[in-house]
N, C-alpha and C positions, 0 to 999 in steps of 0.2 A: 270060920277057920282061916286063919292067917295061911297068904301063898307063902308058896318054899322058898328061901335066899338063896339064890343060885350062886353056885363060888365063881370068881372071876374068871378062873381059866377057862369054862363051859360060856360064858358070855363073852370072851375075847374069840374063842374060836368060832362061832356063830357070826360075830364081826368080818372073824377074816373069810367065811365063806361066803359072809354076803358083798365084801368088796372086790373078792375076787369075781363073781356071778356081774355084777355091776358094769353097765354098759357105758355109762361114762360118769363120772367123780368126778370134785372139785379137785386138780393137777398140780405141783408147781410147774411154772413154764417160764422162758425167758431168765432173766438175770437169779431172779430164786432159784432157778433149777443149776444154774450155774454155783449161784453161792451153796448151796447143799451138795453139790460134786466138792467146793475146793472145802466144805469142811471134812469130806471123809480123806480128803488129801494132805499127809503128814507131811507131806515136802511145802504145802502152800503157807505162805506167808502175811503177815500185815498186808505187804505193800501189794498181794495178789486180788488181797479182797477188796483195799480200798480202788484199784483199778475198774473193778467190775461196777464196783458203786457207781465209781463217776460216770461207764456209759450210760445210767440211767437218770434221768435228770428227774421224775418223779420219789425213785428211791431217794435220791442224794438227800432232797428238802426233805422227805420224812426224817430220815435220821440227822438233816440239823437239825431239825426240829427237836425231834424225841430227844437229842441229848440236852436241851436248854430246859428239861422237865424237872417235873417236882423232886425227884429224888436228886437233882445235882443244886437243888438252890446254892447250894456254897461252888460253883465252878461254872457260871454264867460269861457267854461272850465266845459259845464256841462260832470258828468261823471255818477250821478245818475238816472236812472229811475224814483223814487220818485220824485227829483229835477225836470226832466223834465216835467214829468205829475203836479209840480204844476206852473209852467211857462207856460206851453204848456193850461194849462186847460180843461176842460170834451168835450166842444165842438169841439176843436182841435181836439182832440183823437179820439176823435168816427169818426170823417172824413175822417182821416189819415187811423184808420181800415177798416172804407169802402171800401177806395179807393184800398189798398191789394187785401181784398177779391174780389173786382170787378175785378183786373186784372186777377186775379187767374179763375176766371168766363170765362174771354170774352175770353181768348185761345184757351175754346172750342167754340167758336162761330162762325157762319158761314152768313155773310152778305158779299156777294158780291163785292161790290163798297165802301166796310165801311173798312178803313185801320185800325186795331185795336192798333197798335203799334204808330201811326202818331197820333192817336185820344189820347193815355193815354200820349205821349212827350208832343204833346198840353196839356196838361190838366195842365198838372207836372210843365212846360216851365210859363203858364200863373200865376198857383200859386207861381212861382217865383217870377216872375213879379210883379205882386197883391200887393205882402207882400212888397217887393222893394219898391214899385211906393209911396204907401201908406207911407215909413220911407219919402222918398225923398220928398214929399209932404206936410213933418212935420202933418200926420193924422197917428199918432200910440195908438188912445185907442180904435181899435177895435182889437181881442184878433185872430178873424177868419179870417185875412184879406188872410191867404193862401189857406185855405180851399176853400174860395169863389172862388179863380180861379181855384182851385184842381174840386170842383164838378158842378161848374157852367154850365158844358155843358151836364152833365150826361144824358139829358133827349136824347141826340142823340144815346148814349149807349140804352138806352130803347128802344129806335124805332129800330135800328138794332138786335137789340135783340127778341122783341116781333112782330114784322113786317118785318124779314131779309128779302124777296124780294123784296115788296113793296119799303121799304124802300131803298132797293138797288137801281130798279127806279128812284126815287128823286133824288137821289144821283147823278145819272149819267147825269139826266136830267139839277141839276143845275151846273154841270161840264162842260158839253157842249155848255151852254146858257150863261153860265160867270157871273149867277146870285146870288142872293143871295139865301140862304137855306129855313130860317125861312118862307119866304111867299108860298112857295110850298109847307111846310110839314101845314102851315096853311089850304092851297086849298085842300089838301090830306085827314090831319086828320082833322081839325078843331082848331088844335093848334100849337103851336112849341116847338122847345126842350128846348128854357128855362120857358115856360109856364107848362112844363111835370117835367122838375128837379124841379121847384119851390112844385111843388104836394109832389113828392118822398122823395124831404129833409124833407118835413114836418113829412110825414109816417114815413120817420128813425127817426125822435127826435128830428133832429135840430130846432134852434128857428124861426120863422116865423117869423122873422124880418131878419135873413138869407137869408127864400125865398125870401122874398119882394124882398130883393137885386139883388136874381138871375132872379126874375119873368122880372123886368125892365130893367136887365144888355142892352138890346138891346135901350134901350130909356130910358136914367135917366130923362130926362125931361117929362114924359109919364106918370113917377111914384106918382103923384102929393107931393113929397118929396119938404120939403122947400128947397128953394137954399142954398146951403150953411151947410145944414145940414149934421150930420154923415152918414142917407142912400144916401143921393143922392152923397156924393163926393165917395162913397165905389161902388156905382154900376157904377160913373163914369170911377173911378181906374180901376174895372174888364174890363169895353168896352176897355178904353185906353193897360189895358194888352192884352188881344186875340188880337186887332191888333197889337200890336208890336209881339206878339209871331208869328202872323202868318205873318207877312214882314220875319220874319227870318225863317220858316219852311216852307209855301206855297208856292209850285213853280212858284204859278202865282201870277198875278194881283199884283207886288210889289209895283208900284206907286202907287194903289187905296189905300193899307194897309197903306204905307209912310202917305198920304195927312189924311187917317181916326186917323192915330196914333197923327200926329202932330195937326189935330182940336183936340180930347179930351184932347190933353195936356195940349194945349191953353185955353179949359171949367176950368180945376181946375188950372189955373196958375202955370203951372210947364216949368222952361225952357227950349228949346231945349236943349242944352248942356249939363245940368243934366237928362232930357229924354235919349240923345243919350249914358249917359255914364254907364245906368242903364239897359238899353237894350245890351249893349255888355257885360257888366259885368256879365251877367246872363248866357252866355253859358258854363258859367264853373262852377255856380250852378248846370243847363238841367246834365252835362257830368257828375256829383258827383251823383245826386240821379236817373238818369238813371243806373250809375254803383249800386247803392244801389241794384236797384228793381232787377236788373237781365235783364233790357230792351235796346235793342238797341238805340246808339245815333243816332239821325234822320243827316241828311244828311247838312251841310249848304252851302250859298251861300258866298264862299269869298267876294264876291262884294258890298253885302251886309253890309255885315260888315265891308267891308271897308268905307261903305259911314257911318257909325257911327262914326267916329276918327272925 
């Protein structure tokens, strides 16, 4: 007997009763929490936001960075802040400072079985990917397409956060089983981690057509998105990045990642040969803004990489 499909709003509210119960969550804090004040703020302007950038000199490089990215090959050479923040755009930015402030967060944080350093490379790795897959794919008029693989999984951050044993549990439980995560933390909590991010992006600001992306990332087909359409090929992109990101980070199940990479390829018509040359191309993005953050390069598998040539 097939379980019941629970409609969203019975699964959003079970969210918001377990973040409200939640003794401490991943926050914005510091300049994020400022730039998410000056977007609900109709009188702030440009020059309000690029000021708050510049006190933070780790933000600032982010976002030159992220503006000199795959989606701008044609407008290389940015050297302005302003420049970047108006290429990059408000939703960019406010993701980009989350994502600081979150690492800055999870340092001190203590989950067991939750590798905190493997989880923010994934994150980083996949928003490479995202933005990547999405040029390659000839689908560049969405403006967020890094973010989405940047915060897509955050809701795992949550649960190791506000559930560190529990959740550690899970963890180990679907490491030993060789299964997948999302239907245990359903059987556990009642949801999964991108039913929990889809919630949280919303609470930071971003636009609900974001979540939608991230809510479905696990089943674009799920999402009742027309085929064809701009959420459904962007939540396809995100599935098809996490598994290429994690063929190349996770030490296991490489065949599974392989065969899951190459079907969503095949959903949005992208061909292997430009798949495979996007995915190796990418670890010397991972190497550039790992060295930005201050975070160690995860570890890879020559072999791997080799079977992408």
């Amino acid at each position: 007997m097939n379980p019941r499909v629970r409609p969203r709003n019975e699964i959003v509210g079970d969210i918001r009763a377990f973040l409200e119960a939640a003794e401490s969550l991943p926050t914005p804090q510091g300049t994020a929490l400022r730039i998410i004040e000056l977007a609900r703020d109709a009188d702030a302007g440009l020059e309000d936001l690029v000021r708050v950038i510049q006190t933070d000199p780790a933000l600032t490089g982010f976002v030159l960075r992220a503006a000199s990215a795959a989606r701008f090959y044609n407008m290389r050479g940015t050297a302005s802040v302003q420049h970047a923040v108006q290429r990059l755009g408000l939703n960019a930015i406010r993701s980009y400072a989350l994502v600081l402030s979150l690492i800055t967060q999870s340092r001190r944080l203590d989950c067991q079985a939750f590798d905190y350093d493997r989880f923010w490379a994934g994150s980083l790795h996949t928003g490479i990917l995202t933005e990547a897959l999405a040029v390659a794919a000839h689908h560049q008029s969405a403006d967020d397409t890094f973010a989405l693989g940047l915060l897509g999984n955050v809701g795992m951050l949550a649960f190791a956060t506000a559930q560190p044993a529990e959740y550690s549990r899970v963890l180990a439980v679907a490491r030993y089983a060789k299964t997948e995560l999302a239907p245990l933390e359903r059987e556990v909590f009642g949801f999964d981690h991108h039913e929990l991010a889809a919630v949280m992006l919303v609470d930071w600001g971003l636009p609900t057509s974001t979540a939608d992306i991230v809510y479905w990332q696990r089943d674009p087909e799920g999402g009742g998105f027309a085929p064809g359409s701009t959420p459904y090929l962007l939540a396809s992109i995100v599935r098809l990045a996490r598994s290429a990101s994690n063929y190349l980070l996770d030490p296991d199940e490489a065949d599974a990642h392989l065969a899951n990479m190459h079907l969503r390829a095949a959903v949005i018509e992208l061909e292997t040969d430009i798949l495979h040359e996007v995915v190796a191309n990418s670890v010397d993005a991972l190497r550039e803004w790992t060295r930005l953050i201050g975070m160690p390069m995860p570890a890879l598998d020559a072999q791997r990489l080799a079977a992408l040539a």
